[in-house]
TITORLO-912098 format. One line per 10 residues: number of its first residue (from 0); their letters; for each residue x, y, z of N, C-alpha, C. Coordinates in steps of 0.05 Angstrom, whole numbers, plus 5000, padded with zeros to 4 digits. Layout:
// TITORLO-912098
NUM) A) X,Y,Z,X,Y,Z,X,Y,Z ~ ...
// end
This chain:
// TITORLO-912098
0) XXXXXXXXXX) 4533,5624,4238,4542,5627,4266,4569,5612,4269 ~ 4596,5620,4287,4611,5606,4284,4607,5598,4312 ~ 4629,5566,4301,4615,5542,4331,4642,5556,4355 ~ 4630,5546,4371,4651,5556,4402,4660,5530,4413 ~ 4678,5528,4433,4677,5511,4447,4665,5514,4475 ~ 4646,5500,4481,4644,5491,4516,4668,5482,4530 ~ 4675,5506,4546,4698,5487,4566,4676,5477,4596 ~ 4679,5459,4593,4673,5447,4620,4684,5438,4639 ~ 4685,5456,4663,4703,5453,4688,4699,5425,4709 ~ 4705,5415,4711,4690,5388,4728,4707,5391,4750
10) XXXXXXXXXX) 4695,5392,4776,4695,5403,4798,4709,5375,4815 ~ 4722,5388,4838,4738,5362,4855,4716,5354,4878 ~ 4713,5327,4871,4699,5323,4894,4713,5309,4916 ~ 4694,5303,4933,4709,5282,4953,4718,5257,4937 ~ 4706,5251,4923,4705,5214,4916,4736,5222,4898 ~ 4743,5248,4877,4758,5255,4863,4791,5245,4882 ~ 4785,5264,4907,4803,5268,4933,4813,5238,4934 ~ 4794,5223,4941,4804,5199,4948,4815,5182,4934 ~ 4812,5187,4897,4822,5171,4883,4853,5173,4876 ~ 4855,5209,4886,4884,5223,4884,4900,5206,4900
20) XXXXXXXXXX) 4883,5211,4917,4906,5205,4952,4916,5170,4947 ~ 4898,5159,4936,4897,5125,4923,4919,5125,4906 ~ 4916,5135,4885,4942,5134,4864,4966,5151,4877 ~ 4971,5158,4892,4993,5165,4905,4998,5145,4927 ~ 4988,5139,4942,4994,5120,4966,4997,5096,4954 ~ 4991,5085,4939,4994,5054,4928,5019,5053,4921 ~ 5027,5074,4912,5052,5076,4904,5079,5077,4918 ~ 5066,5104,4933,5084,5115,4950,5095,5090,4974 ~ 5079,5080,4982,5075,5063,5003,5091,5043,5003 ~ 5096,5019,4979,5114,4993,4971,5142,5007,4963
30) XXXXXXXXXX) 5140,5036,4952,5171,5044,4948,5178,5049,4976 ~ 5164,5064,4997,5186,5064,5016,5203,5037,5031 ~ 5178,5014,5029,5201,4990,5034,5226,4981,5016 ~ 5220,4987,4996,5247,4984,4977,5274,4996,4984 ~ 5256,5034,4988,5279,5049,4994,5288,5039,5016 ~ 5272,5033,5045,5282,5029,5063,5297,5006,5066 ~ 5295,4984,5043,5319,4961,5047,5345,4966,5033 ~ 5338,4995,5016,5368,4998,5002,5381,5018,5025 ~ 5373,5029,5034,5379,5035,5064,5400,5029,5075 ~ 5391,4997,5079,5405,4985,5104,5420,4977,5092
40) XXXXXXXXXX) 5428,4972,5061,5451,4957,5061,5478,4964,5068 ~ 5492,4991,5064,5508,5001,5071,5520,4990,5099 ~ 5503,4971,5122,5496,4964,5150,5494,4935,5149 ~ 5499,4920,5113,5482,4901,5106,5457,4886,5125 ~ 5443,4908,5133,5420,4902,5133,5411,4897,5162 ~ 5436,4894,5182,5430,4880,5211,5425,4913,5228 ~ 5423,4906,5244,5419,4918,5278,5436,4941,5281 ~ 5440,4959,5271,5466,4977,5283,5461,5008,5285 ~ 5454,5012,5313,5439,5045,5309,5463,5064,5297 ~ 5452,5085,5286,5471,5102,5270,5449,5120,5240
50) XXXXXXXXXX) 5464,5133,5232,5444,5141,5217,5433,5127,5189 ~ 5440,5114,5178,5437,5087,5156,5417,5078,5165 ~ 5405,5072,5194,5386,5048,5212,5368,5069,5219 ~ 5368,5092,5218,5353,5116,5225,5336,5121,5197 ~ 5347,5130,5181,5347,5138,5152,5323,5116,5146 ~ 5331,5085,5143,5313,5062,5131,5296,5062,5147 ~ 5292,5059,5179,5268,5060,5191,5249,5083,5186 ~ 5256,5110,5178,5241,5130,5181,5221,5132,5163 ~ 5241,5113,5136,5222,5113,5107,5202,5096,5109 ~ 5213,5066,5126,5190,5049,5134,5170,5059,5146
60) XXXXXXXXXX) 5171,5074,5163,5148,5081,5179,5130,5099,5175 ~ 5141,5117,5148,5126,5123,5128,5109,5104,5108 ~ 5119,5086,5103,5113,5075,5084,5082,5054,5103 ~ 5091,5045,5125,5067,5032,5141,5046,5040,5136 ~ 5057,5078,5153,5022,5094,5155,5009,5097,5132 ~ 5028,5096,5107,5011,5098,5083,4994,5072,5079 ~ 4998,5051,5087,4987,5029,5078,4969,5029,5091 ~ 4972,5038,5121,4940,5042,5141,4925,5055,5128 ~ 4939,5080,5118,4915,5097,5107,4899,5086,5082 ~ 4917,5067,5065,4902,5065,5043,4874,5043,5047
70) XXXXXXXXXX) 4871,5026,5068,4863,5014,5082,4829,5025,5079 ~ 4832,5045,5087,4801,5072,5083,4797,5075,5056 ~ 4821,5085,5043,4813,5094,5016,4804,5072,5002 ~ 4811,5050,4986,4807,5030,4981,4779,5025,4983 ~ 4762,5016,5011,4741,5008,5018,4723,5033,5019 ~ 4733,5061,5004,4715,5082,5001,4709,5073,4969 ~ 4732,5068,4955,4738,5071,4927,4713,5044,4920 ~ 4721,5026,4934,4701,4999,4925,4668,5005,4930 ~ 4662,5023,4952,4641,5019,4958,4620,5044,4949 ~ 4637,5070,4945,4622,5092,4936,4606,5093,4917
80) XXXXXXXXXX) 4581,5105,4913,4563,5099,4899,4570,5096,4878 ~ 4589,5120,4860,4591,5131,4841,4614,5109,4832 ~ 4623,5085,4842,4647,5062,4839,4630,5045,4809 ~ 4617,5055,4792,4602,5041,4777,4597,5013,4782 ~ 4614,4986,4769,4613,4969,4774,4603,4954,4805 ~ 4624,4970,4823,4621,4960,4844,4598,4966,4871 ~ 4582,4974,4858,4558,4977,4874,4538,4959,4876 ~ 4544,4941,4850,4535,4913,4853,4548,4888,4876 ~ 4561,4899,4888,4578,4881,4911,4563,4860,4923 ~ 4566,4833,4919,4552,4812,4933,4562,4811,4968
90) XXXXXXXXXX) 4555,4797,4985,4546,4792,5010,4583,4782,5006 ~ 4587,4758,4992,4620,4749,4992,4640,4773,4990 ~ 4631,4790,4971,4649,4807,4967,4653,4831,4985 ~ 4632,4841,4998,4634,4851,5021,4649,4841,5044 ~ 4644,4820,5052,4661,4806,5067,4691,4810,5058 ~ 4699,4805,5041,4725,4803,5037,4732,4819,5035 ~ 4722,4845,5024,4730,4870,5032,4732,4886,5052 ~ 4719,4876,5078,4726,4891,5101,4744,4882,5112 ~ 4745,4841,5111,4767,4828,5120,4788,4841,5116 ~ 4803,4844,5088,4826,4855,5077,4825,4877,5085
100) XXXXXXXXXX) 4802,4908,5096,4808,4927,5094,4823,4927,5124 ~ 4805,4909,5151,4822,4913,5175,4839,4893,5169 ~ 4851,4877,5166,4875,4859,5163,4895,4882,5157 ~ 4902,4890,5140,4916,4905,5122,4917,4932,5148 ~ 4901,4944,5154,4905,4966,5178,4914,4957,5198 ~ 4899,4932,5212,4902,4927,5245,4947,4916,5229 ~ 4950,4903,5214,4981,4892,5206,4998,4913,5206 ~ 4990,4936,5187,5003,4963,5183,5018,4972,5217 ~ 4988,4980,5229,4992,4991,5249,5015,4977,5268 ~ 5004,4945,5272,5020,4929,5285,5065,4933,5270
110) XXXXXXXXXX) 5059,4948,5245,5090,4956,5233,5095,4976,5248 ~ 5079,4995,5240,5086,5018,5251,5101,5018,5276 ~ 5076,4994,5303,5098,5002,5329,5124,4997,5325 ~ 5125,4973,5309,5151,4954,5309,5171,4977,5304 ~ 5164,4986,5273,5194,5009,5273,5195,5032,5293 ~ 5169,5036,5297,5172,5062,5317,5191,5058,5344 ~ 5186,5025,5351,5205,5017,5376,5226,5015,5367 ~ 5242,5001,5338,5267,5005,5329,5276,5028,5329 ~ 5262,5047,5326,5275,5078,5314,5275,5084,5336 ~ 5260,5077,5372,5263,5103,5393,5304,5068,5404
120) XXXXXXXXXX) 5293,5050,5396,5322,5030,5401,5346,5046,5394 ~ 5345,5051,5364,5367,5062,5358,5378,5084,5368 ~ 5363,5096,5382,5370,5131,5391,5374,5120,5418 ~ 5365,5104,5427,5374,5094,5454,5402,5083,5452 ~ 5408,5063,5442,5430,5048,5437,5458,5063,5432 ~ 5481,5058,5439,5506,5070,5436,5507,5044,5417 ~ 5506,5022,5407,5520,5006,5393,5509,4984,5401 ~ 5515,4955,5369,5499,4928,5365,5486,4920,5389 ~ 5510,4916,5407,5498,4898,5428,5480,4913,5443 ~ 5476,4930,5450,5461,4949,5467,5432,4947,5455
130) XXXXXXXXXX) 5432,4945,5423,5403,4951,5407,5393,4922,5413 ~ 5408,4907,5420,5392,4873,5409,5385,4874,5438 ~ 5397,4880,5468,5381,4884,5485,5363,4898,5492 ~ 5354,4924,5474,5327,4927,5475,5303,4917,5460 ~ 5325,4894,5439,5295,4882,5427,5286,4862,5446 ~ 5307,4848,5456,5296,4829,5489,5278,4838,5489 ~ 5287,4863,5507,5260,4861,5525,5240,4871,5520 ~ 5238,4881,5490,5211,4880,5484,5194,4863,5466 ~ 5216,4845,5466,5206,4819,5456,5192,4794,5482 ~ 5209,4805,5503,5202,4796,5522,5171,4795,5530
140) XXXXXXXXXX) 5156,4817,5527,5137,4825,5541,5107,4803,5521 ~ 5097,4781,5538,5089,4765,5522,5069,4770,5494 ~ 5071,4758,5487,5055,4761,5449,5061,4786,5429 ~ 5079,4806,5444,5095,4821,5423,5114,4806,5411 ~ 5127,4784,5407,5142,4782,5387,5123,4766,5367 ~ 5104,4752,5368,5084,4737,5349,5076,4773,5335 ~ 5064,4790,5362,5040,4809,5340,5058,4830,5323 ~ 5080,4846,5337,5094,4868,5322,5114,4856,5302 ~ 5136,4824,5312,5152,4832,5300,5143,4798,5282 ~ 5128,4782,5284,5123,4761,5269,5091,4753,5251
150) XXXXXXXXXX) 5079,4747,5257,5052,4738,5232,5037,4759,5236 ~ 5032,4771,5253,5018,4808,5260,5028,4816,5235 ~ 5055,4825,5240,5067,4841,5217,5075,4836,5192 ~ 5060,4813,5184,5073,4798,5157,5045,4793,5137 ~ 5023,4806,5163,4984,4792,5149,4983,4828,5127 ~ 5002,4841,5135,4996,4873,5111,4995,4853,5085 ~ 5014,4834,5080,5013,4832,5059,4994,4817,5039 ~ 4979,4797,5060,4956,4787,5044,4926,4800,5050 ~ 4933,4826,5060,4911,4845,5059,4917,4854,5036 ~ 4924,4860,5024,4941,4872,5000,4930,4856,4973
160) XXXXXXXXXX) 4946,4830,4980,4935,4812,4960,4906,4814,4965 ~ 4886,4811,4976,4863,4815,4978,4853,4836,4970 ~ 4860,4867,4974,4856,4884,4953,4860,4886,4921 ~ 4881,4865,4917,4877,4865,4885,4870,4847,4878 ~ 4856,4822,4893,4843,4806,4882,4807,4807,4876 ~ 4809,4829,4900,4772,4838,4898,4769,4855,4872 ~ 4784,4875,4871,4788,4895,4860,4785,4884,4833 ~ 4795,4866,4827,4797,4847,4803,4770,4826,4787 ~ 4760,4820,4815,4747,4810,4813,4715,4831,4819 ~ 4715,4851,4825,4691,4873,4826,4691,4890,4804
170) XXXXXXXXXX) 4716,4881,4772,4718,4900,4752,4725,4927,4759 ~ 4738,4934,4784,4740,4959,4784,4780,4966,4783 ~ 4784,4940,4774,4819,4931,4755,4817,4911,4746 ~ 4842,4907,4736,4848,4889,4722,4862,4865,4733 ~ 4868,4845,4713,4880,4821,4727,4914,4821,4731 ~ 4924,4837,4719,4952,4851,4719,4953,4848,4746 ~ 4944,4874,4764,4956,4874,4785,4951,4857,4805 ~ 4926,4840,4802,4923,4822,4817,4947,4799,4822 ~ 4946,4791,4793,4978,4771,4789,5008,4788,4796 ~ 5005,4811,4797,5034,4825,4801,5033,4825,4841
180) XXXXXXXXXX) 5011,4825,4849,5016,4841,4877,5003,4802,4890 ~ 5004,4793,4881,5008,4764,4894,5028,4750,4888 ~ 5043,4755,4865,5060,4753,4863,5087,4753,4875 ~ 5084,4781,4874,5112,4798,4885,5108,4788,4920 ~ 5082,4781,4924,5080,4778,4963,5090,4745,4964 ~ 5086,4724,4945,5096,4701,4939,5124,4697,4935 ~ 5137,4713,4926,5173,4720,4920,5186,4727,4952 ~ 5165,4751,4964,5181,4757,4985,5174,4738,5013 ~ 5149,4714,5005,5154,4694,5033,5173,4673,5025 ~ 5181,4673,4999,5203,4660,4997,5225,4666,5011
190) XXXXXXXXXX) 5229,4686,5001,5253,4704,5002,5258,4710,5027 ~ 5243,4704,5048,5243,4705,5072,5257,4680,5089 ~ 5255,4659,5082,5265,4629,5081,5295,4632,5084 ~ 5297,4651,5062,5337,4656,5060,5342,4675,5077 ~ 5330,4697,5083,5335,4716,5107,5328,4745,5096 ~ 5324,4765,5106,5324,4793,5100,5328,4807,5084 ~ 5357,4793,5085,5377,4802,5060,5383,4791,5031 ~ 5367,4772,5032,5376,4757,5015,5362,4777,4977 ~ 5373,4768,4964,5366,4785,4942,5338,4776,4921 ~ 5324,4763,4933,5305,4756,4926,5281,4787,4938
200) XXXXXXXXXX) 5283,4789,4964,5269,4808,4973,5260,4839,4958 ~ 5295,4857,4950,5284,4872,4930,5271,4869,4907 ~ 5269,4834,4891,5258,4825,4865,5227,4836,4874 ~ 5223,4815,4910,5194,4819,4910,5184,4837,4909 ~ 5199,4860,4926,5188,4893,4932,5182,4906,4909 ~ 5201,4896,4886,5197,4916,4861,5171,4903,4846 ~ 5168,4882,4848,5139,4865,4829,5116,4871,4847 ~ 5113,4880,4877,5092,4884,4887,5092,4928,4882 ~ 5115,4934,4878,5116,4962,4871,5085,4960,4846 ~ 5113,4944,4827,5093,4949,4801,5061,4943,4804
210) XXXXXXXXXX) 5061,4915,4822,5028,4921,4823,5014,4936,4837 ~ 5015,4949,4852,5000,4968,4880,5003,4987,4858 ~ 5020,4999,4848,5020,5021,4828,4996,5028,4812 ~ 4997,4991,4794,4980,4997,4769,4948,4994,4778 ~ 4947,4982,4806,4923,4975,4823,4911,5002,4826 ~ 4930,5020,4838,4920,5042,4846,4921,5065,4821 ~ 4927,5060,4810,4923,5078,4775,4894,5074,4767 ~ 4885,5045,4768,4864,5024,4761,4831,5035,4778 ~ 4834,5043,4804,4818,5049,4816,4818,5075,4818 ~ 4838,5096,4812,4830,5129,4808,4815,5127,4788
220) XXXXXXXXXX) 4816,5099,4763,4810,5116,4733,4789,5100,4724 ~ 4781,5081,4739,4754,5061,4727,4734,5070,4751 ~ 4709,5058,4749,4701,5054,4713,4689,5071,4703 ~ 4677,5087,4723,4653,5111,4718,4673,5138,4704 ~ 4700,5147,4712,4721,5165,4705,4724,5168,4679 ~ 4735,5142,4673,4746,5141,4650,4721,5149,4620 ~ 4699,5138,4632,4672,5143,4604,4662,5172,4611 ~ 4664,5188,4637,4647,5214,4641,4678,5220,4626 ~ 4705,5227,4630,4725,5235,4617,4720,5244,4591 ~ 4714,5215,4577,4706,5215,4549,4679,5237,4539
230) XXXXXXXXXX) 4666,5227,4559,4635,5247,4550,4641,5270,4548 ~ 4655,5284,4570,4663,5306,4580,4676,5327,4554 ~ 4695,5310,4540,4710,5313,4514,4696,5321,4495 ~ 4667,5295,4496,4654,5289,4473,4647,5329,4471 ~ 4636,5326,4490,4613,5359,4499,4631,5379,4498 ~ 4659,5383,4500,4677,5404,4506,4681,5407,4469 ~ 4682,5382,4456,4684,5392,4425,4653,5392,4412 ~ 4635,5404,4425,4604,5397,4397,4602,5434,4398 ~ 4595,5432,4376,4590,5466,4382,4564,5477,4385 ~ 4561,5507,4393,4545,5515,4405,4533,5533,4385
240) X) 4504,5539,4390,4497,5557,4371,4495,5589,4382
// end
């Protein structure tokens, strides 16, 4: 008899869906702040409606909703049955995973208004001085400048770190991205000290790129993926009678 191969089709599931949408958003998400700070330089970086300040906000505000969204995926990815390792989740680690999952959303969102009010500023604004009086007054209006444009909008990032430190610590990644995406969030509160612009900021954006990347590579492909993958192989080469 000669042997055949079994092709075996393995079907998309939901849990499949979510791991896609994960390794794309992890990614997608930290480049658009990059793009959007190379953006502004042309503007070096300040207040000036026009299309340069249009252009970098638009990418930001892409880049937010992705981080809201990944917010779901993440805390599907950790908790789904089929997450091998992580179905063992202790009482701590639950906790810190929902912490980080709303921190990281309720922060996002709190970006989102922020640019969304920059971007409807700029289209309002004929020029500098005109845009910094509409951040008045909506800075004005009490506890928006703490929630949209100060520690509200600055907590995405140790939701973040908190996703790759669980993640790390639930085996469902590695310690790479854990050290890259606390890292890179440690560079850019520096880098904050010097101001916006300062060139420390793209260092950070690109070291938290590389980790959200390899984080989100890490949780499409462990742990249960990567061994049915293999099996899958095993069975696609044994032959048949």
């Amino acid at each position: 008899m000669t042997p055949t191969t079994n092709r075996m089709a393995t079907p998309t599931t939901p849990m499949t869906r979510t791991a896609q949408a994960a390794r794309l958003m992890f990614a997608a998400a930290p480049a658009c702040l990059l793009v959007g700070w190379l953006l502004m330089r042309p503007i070096d970086g300040q207040a000036e409606p026009g299309g340069w300040w249009t252009a970098a906000h638009a990418v930001w505000l892409a880049g937010f909703l992705m981080f809201a969204a990944m917010s779901s995926c993440f805390g599907r990815l950790i908790t789904e049955q089929n997450a091998g390792a992580a179905t063992g989740l202790t009482a701590g680690h639950r906790a810190a995973l929902w912490a980080s999952v709303v921190l990281t959303l309720l922060s996002a969102l709190a970006n989102v208004v922020q640019v969304g009010l920059d971007l409807v500023g700029g289209f309002r604004a004929a020029d500098r001085a005109e845009l910094q009086n509409v951040f008045a007054e909506v800075k004005g209006i009490p506890g928006a400048e703490q929630l949209i444009y100060g520690v509200g909008a600055q907590l995405v990032f140790v939701g973040l770190v908190g996703f790759a430190v669980l993640a790390s610590a639930v085996r469902r990644a590695g310690a790479l991205p854990a050290a890259l995406v606390t890292g890179g969030t440690a560079v850019l509160a520096v880098a904050i000290v010097f101001g916006r612009n300062h060139w420390l900021v793209p260092v950070g954006m690109t070291v938290l790129l590389g980790g959200l990347t390899v984080l989100g590579g890490q949780l499409a492909g462990r742990p249960d993926g990567r061994r049915e993958s293999r099996r899958t192989a095993r069975l696609s080469r044994t032959p048949a009678g």
